[in-house]
C-alpha positions as CSV (number, residue, x, y, z in Angstrom):
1,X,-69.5,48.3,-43.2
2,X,-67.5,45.4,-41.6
3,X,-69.0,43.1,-38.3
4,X,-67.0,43.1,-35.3
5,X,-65.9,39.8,-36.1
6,X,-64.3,40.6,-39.5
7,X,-62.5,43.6,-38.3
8,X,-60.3,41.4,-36.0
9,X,-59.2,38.4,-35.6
10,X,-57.5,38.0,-32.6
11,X,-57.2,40.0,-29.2
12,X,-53.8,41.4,-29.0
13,X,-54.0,42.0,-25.2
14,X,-54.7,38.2,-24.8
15,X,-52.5,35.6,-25.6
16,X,-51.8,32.3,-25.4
17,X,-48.9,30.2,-24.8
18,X,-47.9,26.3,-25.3
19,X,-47.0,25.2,-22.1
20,X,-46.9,21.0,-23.1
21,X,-48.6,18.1,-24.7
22,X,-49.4,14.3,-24.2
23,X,-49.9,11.3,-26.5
24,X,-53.4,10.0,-25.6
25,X,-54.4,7.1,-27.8
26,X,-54.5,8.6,-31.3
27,X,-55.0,12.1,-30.7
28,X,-52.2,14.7,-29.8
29,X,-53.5,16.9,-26.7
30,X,-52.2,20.2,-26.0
31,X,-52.1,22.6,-23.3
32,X,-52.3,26.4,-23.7
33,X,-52.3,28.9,-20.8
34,X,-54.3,32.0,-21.6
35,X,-53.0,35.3,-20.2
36,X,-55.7,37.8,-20.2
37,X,-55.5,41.9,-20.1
38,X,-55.7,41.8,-16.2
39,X,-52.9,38.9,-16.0
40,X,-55.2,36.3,-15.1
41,X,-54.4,32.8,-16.5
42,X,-56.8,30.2,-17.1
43,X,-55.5,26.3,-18.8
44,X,-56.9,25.3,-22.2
45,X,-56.6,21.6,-24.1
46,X,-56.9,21.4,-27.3
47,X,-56.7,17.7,-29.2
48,X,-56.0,17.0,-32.7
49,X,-56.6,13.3,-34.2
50,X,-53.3,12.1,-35.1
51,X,-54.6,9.7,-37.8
52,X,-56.1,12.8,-40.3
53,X,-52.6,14.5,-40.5
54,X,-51.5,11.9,-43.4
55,X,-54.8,12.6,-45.2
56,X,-54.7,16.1,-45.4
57,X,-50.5,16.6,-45.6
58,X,-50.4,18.3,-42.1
59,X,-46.8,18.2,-40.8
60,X,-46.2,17.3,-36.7
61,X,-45.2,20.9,-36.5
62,X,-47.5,22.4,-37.9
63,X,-50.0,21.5,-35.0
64,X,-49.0,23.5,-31.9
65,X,-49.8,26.8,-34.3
66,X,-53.2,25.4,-35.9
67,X,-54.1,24.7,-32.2
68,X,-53.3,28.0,-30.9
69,X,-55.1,29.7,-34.0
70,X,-58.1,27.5,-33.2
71,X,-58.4,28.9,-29.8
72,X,-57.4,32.6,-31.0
73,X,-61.2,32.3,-33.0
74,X,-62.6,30.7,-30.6
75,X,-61.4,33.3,-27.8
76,X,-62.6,36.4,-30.4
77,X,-66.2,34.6,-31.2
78,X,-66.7,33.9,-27.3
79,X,-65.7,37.6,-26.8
80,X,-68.0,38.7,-29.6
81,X,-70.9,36.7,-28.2
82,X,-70.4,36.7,-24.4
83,X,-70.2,33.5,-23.7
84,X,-67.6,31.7,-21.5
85,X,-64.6,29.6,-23.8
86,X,-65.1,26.2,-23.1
87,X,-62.0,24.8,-21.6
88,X,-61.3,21.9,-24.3
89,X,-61.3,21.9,-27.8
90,X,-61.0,20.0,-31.1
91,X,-59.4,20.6,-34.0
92,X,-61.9,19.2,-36.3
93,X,-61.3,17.5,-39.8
94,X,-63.1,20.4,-41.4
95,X,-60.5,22.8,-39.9
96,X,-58.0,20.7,-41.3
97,X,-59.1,20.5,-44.5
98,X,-59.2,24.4,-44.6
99,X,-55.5,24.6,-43.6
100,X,-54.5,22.0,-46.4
101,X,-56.5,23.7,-48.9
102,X,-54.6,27.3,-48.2
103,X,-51.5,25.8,-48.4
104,X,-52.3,24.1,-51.3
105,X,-53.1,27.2,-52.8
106,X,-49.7,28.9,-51.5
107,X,-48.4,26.5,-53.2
108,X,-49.9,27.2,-56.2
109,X,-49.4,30.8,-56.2
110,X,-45.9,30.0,-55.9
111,X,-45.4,27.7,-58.4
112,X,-47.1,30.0,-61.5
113,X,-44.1,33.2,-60.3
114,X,-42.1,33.7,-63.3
115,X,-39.0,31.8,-63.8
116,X,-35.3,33.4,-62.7
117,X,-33.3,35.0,-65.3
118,X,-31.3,32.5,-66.8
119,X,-27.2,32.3,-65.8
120,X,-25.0,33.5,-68.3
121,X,-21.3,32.1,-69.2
122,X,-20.1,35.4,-68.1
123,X,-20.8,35.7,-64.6
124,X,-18.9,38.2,-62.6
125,X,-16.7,39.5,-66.4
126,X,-17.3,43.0,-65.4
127,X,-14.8,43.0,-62.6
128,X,-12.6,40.1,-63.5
129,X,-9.5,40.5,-65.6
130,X,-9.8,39.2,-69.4
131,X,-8.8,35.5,-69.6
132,X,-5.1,34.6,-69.9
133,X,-3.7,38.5,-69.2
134,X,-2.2,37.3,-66.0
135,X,-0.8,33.5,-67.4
136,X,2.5,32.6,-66.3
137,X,4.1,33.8,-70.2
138,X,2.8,37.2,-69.8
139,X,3.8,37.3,-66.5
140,X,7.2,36.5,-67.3
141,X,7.5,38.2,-70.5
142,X,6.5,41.4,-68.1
143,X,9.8,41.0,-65.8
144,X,12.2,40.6,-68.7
């Protein structure tokens, strides 16, 4: 039998949108508005250090989704446990170093698919006329 927690992962009658972020020292600080089943809407920052990206192969982009993952959890657990979500969070180093290691793994998977069929010479020869019955000679020949 499953736990409440491992039978979802995320509210879909919450969500949670990107409204901006800021540049403060060396972290990247985001702001999410959370738009609950009743409509009401509550602000949520979340940093990330700017300096671990490098280490663990995280692109820029990638950050606004980790973020908005990271407070997805956090909104189910707070849910789970009845406790308030605290307004501002961090994306730690260990949450990082989960992300890398799944990709790296995607990546694996990816890498051990088998190879593509080879190309042959004859591309396309089932619906393209045999080679030289349309030259310019047999062309010609045909009109005499």
């Amino acid at each position: 039998m499953t736990s409440d927690k491992e039978s979802f992962t995320t509210n879909p009658k919450v969500t949670f949108t990107l409204k901006q972020f800021r540049q403060d020292r060396g972290f990247r600080v985001f702001s999410f508005e959370r738009v609950a089943e009743d409509r009401t809407r509550t602000d949520y920052a979340v940093s990330a250090d700017i300096s671990l990206l490098a280490r663990y192969g995280i692109l820029m982009q990638d950050l606004p989704l980790l973020c908005k993952h990271l407070l997805e959890r956090h909104d189910v657990d707070a849910v789970l446990e009845n406790v308030p979500l605290s307004l501002a969070l961090i994306l730690t180093e260990d949450e990082m170093r989960v992300y890398a290691d799944g990709r790296a793994a995607a990546r694996l998977a990816g890498a051990k698919k088998p190879p593509r069929r080879p190309i042959g010479k004859n591309i396309g020869a089932a619906w393209r006329a045999p080679q030289g019955a349309f030259s310019q000679t047999a062309v010609g020949k045909a009109i005499l």
